[in-house]
C-alpha positions as CSV (number, residue, x, y, z in Angstrom):
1,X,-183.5,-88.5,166.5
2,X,-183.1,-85.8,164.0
3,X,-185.9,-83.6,166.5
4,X,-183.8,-84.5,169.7
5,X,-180.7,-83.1,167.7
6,X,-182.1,-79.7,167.0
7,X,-183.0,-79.5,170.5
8,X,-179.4,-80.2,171.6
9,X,-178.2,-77.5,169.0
10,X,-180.7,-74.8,170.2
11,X,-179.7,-75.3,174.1
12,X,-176.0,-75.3,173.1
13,X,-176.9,-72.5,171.0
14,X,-178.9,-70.4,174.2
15,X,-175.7,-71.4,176.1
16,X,-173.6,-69.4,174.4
17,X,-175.4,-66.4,175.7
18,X,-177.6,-63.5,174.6
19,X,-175.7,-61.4,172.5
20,X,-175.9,-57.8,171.6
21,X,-176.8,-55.8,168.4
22,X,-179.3,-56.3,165.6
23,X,-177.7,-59.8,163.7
24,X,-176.0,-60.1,160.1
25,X,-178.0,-62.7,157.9
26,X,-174.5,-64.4,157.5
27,X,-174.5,-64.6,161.4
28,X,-177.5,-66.7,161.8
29,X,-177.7,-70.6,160.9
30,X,-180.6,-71.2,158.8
31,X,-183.3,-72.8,161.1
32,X,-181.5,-72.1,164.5
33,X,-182.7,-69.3,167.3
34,X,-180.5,-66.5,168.5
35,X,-181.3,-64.6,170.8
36,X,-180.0,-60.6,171.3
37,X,-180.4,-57.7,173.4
38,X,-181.8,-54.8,171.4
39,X,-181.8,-51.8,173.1
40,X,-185.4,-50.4,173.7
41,X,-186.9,-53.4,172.7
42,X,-185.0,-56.3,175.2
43,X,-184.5,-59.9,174.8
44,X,-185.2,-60.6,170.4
45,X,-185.9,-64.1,169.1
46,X,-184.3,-64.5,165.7
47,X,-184.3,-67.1,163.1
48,X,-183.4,-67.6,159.8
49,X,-185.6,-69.7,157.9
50,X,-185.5,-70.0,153.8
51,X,-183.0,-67.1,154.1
52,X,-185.4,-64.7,155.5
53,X,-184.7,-63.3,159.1
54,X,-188.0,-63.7,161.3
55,X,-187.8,-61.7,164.9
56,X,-189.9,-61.9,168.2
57,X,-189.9,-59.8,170.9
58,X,-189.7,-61.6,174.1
59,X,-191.5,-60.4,177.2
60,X,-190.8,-60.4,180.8
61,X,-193.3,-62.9,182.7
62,X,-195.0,-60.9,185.0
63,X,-196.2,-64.3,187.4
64,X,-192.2,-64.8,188.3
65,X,-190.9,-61.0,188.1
66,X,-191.7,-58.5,190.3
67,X,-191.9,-55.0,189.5
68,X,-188.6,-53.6,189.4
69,X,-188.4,-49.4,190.5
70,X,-187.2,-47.0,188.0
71,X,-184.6,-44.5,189.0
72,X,-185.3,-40.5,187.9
73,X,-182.4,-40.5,184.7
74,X,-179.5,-38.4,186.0
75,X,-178.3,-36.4,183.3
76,X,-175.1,-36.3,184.7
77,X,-174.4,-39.8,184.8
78,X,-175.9,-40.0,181.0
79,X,-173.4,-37.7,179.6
80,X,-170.5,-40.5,180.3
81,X,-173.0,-43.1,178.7
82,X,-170.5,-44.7,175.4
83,X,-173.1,-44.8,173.0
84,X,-170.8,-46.5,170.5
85,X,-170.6,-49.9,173.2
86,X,-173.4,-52.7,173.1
87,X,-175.5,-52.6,170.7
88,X,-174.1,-52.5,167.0
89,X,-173.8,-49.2,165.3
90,X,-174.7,-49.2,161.2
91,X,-174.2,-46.2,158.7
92,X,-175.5,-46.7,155.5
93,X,-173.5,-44.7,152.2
94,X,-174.7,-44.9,148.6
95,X,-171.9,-44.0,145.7
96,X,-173.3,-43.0,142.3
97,X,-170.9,-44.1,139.7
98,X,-172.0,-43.5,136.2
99,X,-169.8,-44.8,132.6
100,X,-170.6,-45.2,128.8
101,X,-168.9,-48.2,127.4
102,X,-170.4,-49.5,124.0
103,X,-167.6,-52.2,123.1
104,X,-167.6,-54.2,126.1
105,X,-170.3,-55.7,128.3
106,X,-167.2,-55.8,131.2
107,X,-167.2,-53.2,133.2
108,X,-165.6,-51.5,135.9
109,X,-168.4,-49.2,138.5
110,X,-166.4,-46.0,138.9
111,X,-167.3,-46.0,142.8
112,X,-164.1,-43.1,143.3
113,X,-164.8,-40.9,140.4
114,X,-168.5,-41.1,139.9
115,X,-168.0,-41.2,136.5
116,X,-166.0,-42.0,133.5
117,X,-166.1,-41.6,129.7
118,X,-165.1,-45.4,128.8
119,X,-164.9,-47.4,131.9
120,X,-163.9,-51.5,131.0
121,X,-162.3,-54.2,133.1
122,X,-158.5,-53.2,132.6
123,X,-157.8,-51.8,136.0
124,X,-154.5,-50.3,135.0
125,X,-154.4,-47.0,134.6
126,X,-158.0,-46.2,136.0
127,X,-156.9,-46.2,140.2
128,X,-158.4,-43.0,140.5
129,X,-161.5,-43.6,138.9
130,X,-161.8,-47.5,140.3
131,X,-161.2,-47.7,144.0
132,X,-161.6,-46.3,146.9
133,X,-160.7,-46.9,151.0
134,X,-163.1,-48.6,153.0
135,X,-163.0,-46.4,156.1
136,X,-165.0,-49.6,158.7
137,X,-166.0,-53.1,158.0
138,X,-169.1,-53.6,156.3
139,X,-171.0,-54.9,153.4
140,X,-172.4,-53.9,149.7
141,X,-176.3,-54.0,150.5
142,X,-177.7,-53.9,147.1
143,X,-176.7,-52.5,143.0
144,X,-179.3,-50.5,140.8
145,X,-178.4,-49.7,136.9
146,X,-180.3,-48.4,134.3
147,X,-178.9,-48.9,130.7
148,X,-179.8,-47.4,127.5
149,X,-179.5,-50.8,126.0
150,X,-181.9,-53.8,126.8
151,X,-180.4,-56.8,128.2
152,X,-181.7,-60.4,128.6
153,X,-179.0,-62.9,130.3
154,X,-176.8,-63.2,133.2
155,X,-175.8,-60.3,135.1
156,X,-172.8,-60.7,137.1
157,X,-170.9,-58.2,139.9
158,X,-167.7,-58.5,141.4
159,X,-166.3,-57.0,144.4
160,X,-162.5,-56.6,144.7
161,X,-160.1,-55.5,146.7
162,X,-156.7,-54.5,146.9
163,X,-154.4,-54.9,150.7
164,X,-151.4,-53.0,151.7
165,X,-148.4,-53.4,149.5
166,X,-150.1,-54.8,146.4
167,X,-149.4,-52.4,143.3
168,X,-152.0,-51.9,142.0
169,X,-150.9,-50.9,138.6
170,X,-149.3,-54.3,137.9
171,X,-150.8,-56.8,140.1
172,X,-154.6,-58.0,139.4
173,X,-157.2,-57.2,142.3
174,X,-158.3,-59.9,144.8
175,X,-161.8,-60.6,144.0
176,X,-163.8,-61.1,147.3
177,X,-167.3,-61.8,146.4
178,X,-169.6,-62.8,143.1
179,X,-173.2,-63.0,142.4
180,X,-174.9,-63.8,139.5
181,X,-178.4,-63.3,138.3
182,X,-180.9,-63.7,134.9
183,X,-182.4,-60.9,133.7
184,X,-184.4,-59.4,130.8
185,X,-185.2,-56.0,130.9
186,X,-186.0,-53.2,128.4
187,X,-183.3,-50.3,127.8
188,X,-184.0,-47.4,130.3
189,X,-185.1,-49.4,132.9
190,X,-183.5,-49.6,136.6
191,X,-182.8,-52.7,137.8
192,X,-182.0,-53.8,141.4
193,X,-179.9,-56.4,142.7
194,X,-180.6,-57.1,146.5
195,X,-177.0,-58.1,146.7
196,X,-177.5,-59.0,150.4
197,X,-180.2,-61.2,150.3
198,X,-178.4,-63.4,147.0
199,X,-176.5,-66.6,147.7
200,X,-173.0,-65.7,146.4
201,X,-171.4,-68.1,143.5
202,X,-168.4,-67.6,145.5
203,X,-167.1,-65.5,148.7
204,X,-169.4,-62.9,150.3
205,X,-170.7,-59.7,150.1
206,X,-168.4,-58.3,153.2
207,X,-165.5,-55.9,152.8
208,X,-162.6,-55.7,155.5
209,X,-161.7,-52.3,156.5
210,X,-158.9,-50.2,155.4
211,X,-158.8,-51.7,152.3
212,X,-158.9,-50.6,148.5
213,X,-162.6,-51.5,147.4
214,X,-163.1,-51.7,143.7
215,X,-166.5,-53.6,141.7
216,X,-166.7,-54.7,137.9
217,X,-170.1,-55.6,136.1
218,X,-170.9,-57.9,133.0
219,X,-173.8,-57.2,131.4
220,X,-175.4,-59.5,129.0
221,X,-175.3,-56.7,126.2
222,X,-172.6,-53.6,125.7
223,X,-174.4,-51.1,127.8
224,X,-174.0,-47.6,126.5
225,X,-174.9,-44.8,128.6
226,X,-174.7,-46.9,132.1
227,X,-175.6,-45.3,135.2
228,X,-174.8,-47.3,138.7
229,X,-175.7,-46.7,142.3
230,X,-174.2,-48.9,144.9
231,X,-175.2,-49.0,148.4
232,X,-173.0,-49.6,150.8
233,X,-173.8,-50.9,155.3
234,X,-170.9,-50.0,157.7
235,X,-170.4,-51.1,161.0
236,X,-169.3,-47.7,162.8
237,X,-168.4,-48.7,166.2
């Protein structure tokens, strides 16, 4: 039964029809095909298994397909070509954002100013250094820090957000996303957090557009001298 069930799912899945674009993890049902149109490759295979995406390129059968002419490329024609239609358009942006806090192991990641002298997780009075306008839709990809101060415990990030008409100087920021991790790691060391690929203890790693973006990090210890680099994926078409 449970066999003839995933059958059912994968033909009502195939119904739906071959999509376009390279897929988000978050788009694929662990365990279920999809299948897309990649542009220069054809008809893709994907499945998510164990939260790992696997791919495979599927080929024309050459028995039930006959050759089909090419056509010379008419430059003319490929000058109208919208190259932004189809096939899904990603831009990836990395924002250094560098603090020193020693009296709190809250943190808020500069991702506006780059830096600040004492960064912690009041948000009043730091807009300018705290947030800054998503410009598309997209995601945070991953987080690297390196401390001057060991630290052996749970890390935590945050992703926030502010929407039109929420002051920002009196009203607390809607947090979007968490994730959560144990580490234990010498001082001076970077770490990286594949935020991506991490099961979220609540919401998601996705950011709406034209919103205020803003991220906060607990470390297990105060971390001194903190520098931060967050990577961010946008979908540009």
């Amino acid at each position: 039964m449970e066999r003839e069930n995933r059958v059912l799912l994968n033909k009502k899945r195939i119904e739906k029809g071959i999509r376009t674009g390279y897929p988000v993890k978050n788009e694929l049902q662990e365990g279920l095909p999809e299948y897309r149109y990649i542009r220069g490759k054809g008809i893709v295979q994907y499945l998510r298994y164990n939260n790992i995406i696997y791919s495979n390129i599927m080929n024309a059968d050459s028995v039930h397909n006959n050759p089909i002419p090419t056509e010379p490329l008419d430059e003319s024609i490929d000058t109208n070509i919208n190259r932004t239609s189809g096939e899904d358009v990603f831009a990836y942006e990395v924002r250094s954002a560098n603090f020193s806090e020693t009296a709190d192991s809250v943190n808020i990641i500069p991702l506006s100013s780059q830096s600040t002298l004492e960064s912690n997780d009041v948000f009043s009075g730091f807009n300018e250094y705290s947030w800054f306008i998503s410009p598309f839709e997209g995601w945070v990809e991953k987080v690297q820090f390196r401390s001057v101060v060991a630290h052996n415990g749970t890390l935590k990030y945050e992703i926030l957000k502010y929407t039109d008409g929420v002051d920002s100087a009196t009203t607390s920021p809607t947090e979007t996303g968490e994730f959560s991790e144990s580490i234990n790691i010498a001082d001076d060391i970077i770490h990286t957090t594949t935020i991506a690929g991490k099961t979220p203890a609540s919401g998601s790693n996705y950011i709406a557009k034209n919103v205020l973006v803003g991220m906060r990090m607990t470390t297990p210890s105060n971390p001194g001298d903190t520098n931060v680099s967050v990577t961010f994926r946008w979908l540009v078409n």
